[in-house]
N, C-alpha and C positions, 0 to 999 in steps of 0.2 A: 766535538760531535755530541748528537745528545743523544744519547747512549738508551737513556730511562725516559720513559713518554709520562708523564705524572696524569693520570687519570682526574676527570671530572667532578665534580662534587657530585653530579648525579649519578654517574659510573662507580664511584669509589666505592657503596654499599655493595652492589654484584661483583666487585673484583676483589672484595676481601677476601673470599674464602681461596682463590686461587693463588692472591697474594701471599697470604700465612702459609699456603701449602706448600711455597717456595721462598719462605723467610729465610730459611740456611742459605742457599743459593744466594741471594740478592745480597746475605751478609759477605757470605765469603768471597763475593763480585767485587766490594766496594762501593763507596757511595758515586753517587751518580757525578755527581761535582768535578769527580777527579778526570772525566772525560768531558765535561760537558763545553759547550760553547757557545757563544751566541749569537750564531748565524740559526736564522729560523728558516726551515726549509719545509716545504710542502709534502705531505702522503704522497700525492700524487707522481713527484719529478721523481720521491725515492721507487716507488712501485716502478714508473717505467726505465728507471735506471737498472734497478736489478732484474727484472723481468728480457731488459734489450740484452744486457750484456752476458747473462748468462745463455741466451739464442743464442748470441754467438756463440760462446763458447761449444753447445754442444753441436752447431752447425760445424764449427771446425773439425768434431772429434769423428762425426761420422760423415766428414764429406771426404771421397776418396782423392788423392794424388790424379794428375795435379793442381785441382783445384783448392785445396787440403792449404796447401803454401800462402798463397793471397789472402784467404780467408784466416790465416792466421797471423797474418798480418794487420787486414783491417782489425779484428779483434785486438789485436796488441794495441795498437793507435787508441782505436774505442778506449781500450779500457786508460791507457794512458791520459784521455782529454776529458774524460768525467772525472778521473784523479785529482786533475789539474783545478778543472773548473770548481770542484768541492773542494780544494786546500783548504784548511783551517790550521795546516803547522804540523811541525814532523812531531810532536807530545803526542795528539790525540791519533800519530798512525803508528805511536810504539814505537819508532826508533827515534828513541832520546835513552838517557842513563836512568830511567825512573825506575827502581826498585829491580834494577839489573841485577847487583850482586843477588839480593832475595832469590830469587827468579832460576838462579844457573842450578840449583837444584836439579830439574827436568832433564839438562844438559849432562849432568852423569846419571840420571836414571838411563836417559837413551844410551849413554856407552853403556851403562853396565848391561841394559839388554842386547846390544848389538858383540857386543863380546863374548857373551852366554851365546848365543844366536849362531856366532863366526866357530867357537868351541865345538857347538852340536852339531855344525856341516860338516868340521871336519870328521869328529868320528862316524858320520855317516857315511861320508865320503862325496857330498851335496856341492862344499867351495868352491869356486870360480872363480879367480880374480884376473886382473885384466894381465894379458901375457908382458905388458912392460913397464918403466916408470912414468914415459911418456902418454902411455896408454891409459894408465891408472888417473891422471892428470885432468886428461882430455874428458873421460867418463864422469869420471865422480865429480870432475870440480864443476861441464857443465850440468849434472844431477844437482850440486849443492846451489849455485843459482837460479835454476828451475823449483828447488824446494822454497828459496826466498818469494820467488813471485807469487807461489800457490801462498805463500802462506800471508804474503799480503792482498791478493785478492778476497780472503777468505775471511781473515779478519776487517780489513779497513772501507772491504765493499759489501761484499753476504753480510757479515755478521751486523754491520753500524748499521745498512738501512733497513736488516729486520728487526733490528731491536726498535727502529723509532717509528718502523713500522706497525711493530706489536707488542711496544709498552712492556715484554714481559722478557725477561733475562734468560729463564730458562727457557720459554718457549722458541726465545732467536735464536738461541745456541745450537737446539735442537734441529730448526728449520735450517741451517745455517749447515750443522755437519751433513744432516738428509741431503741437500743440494751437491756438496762436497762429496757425496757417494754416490751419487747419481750419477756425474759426471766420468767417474772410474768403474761404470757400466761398459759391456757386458762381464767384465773379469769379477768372477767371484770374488775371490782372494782377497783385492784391493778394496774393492765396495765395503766388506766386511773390515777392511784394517782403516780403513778411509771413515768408513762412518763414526769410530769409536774414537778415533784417533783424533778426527777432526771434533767430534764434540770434546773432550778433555783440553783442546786447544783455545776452542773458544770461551770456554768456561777459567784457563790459566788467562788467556789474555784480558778479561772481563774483571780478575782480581790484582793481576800485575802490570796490567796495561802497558805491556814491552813486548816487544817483536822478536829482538832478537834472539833470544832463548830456545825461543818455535824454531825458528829458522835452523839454527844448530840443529836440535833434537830431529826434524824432518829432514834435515841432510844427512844426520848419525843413522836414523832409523831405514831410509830409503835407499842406501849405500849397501846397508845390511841384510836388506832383504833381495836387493841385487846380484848379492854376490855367495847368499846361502839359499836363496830358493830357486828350487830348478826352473828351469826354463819353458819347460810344459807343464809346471803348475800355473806358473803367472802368465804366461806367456810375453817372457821380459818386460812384465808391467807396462804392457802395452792396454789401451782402453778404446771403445769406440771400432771405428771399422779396422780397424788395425790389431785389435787384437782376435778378430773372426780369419782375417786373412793371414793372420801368425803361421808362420813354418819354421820348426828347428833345420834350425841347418847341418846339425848334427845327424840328427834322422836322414832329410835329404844327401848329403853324403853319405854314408853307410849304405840307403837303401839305391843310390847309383853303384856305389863300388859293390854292390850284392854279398854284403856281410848281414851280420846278425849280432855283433855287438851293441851292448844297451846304449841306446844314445846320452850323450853330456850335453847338458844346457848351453845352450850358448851363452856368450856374453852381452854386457849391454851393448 
């Protein structure tokens, strides 16, 4: 994929100064080489690619049950047959061994946050984990393939067609996480851990050009905030019309059974 759009001879005077002002950036990215490829692809097919498939995406997010279903399905398909049709090899979409060892760093920064995290629920008294092994299983494991897809949507679609959309590394990172947070609208929470979260990702993938690492660290971190933050903060990290429609079920119980004890978050 080509990652860096190498400007004009005429362009290149008016893009120095934005360029220099992102020299660190573009070094600590990598050279451009290390993703490039030599399929030449048009502005155009990339604009309507990302511009269609992210429609989907946020048609799915706020179209209500049961239409919600099909429409996330066509989406899956979508996003799987522009995948398909732009292959260029599993290198340039991060899962291969390229600088893998390098890279797992990230992967105990996320334990070590999610363990601090698990620590401070408990003395709060915030934890929630799922009431069995099979339970635990069923949640987290479909959470940690769900972190894998976001996180190849995010880099190997957002992030490649704004970069060769907009020549500039930090700018696509940028425009890349902003998208990536929009999507985890209306919920505060996520929007806010979505946007930072997701530009530091596209910026590690830009310099480690590896997937996997993300994938871990967004299963580690997503798991964590599942299972330490309450449930009427995040509204179980629900996004879209689903998380306007959110009800603890906790509350709902208590306020049928006509108690007044503090409601507990539900699970995922």
């Amino acid at each position: 994929m080509n990652y860096f759009l190498v400007p004009s001879r005429r362009g290149r005077a008016s893009n120095r100064g934005s360029m220099g002002a992102s020299k660190s950036i573009f070094k600590w990215a990598g050279p451009a080489s290390d993703c490039a490829s030599g399929t030449v692809r048009s502005r155009r097919r990339d604009f309507i690619e990302l511009a269609g498939i992210y429609g989907l995406i946020l048609l799915v997010i706020w179209t209500p049950p049961p239409w919600q279903v099909p429409l996330f399905g066509l989406a899956g398909i979508s996003i799987l047959a522009v995948i398909a049709l732009s292959y260029e090899g599993w290198r340039p979409m991060g899962l291969c061994t390229v600088n893998l060892v390098k890279s797992l760093w990230a992967v105990g920064l996320a334990m070590t946050i999610s363990l601090f995290a698990v620590w401070l629920a408990g003395r709060m008294h915030t934890l929630h984990v799922a009431s069995s092994p099979w339970g635990a299983l069923q949640h987290y494991g479909t959470y940690a393939v769900w972190a894998g897809v976001q996180q190849l949507i995010l880099q190997c679609f957002f992030l490649s067609r704004s970069l060769r959309l907009m020549g500039n590394a930090t700018a696509a990172a940028a425009v890349s996480a902003g998208l990536f947070a929009v999507a985890h609208l209306p919920n505060p929470f996520l929007t806010m851990i979505t946007l930072f979260c997701g530009l530091a990702s596209c910026l590690f993938f830009l310099h480690y050009k590896n997937l996997w690492p993300l994938v871990l660290a967004h299963a580690i971190l997503g798991i964590s905030i599942a299972i330490t933050i309450p449930g009427a903060v995040d509204h179980n990290m629900r996004v879209g019309i689903s998380y306007l429609k959110w009800a603890d079920g906790a509350v709902i119980g208590h306020a049928t059974a006509g108690t007044t004890k503090a409601p507990r978050a539900a699970g995922l």
